[in-house]
N, C-alpha and C positions, 0 to 999 in steps of 0.2 A: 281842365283843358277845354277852348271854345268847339265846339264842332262844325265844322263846315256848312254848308248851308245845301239844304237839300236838291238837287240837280235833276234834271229831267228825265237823265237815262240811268238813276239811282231805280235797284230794287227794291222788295217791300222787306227786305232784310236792312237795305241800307239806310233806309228809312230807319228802322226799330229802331238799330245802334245810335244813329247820331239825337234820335231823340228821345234817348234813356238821357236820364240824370240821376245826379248822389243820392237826390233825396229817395230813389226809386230803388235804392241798394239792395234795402234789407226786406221791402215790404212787398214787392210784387215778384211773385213768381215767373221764370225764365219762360218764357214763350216760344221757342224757336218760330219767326217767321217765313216760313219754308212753305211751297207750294205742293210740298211732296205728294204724292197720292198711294195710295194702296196698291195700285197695277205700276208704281212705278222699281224699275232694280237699278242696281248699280254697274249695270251695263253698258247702260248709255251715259252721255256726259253730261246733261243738263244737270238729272236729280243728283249724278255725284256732287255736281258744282255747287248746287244750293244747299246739299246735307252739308258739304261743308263749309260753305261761306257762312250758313247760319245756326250749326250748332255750337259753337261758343257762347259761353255767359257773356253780358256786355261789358262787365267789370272786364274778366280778359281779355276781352277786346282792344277799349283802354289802357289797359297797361301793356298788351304788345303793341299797341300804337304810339305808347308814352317811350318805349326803347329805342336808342341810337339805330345806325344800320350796322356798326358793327354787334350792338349785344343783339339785333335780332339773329345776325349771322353765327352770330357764337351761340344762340339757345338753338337754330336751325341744325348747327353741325354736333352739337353734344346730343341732341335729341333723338336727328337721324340715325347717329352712329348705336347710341343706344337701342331705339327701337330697331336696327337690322343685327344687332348682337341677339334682342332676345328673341325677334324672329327667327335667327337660325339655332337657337336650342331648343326653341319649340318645337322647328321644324324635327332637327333631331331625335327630342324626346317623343313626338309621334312614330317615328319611325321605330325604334324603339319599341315603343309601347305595341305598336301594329304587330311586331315580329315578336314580343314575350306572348300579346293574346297569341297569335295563333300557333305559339308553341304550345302554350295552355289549350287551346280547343284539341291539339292533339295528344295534347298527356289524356287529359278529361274523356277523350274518345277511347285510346288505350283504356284505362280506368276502367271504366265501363264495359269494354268488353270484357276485361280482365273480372269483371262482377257478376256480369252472366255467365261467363263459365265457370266462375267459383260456385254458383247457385247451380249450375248445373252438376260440378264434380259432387257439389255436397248431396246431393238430389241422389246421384248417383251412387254416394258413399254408402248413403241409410238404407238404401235399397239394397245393396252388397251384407250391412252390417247384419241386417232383419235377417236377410237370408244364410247366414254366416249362423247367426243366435239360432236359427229353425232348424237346419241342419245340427249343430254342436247338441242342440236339447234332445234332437229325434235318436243323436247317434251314443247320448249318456243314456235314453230311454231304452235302445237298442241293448245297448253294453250291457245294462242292468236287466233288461229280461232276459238275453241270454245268460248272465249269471242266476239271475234266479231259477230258470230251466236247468241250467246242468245243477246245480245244490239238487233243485228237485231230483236228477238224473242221477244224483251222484246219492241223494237218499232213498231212492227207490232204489237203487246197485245195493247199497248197503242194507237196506230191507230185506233184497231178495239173495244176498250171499248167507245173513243169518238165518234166514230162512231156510235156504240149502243146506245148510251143514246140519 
């Protein structure tokens, strides 16, 4: 397809496109001719204008310029429709995903307390246990010397009944 002829108030995008050719296909890398700057956003309308007047490859260029006006209107309206379908389950699935994290940062909070005070009840278990085992030992220690005092009490009785008779 001839390209037009370069015009006065062409920019330096329109310039690239119309003076790409086939033989340039395969061999030089896409340049986007764009003014953009570093301190520039997409807030304003110039650098939206020119990020997207010139980030297309030049081949799709041509071939959305090689399209009737009905099939551009037909890739316009299948595409749109498409990209606002996936925008709204993205939109969704953020929402979504926003509301599982911060059910999760409250399980995970739960969780966690529910871990310092298991470390605390156990803390406090072994301390009960120790004290449980010190007592049980002092009061078999107990048991047993008092059994061993009365035998003693109970063989010195019997010492001193045979003694008496």
């Amino acid at each position: 397809m001839p390209h037009p002829p370069i015009g006065p108030k062409d920019t330096l995008g329109d310039i690239y496109y119309k003076t790409y050719t086939e033989e340039d296909r395969d061999n030089v890398p896409h340049h986007p001719p764009w003014g953009l700057k570093q301190k520039d956003t997409f807030l304003e309308f110039s650098p939206c204008r020119d990020w997207f007047l010139n980030s297309f490859l030049p081949d799709e260029v041509n071939r959305q310029r090689a399209q009737t006006h009905d099939g551009l209107y037909h890739a316009y309206i299948v595409g749109e429709a498409n990209t606002r379908a996936a925008n709204h389950q993205i939109v969704r699935e953020w929402r979504t995903m926003a509301k599982e994290r911060a059910y999760w940062e409250k399980y995970r909070e739960r969780l966690l307390r529910k871990v310092k005070d298991f470390e605390k009840m156990k803390d406090a278990f072994s301390k009960e246990m120790a004290k449980f085992e010190s007592d049980r030992k002092f009061e078999e220690w107990g048991r047993e010397g008092f059994r061993g005092k009365l035998r003693a009490a109970e063989d010195l009785l019997a010492k001193e009944r045979a003694d008496w008779k």
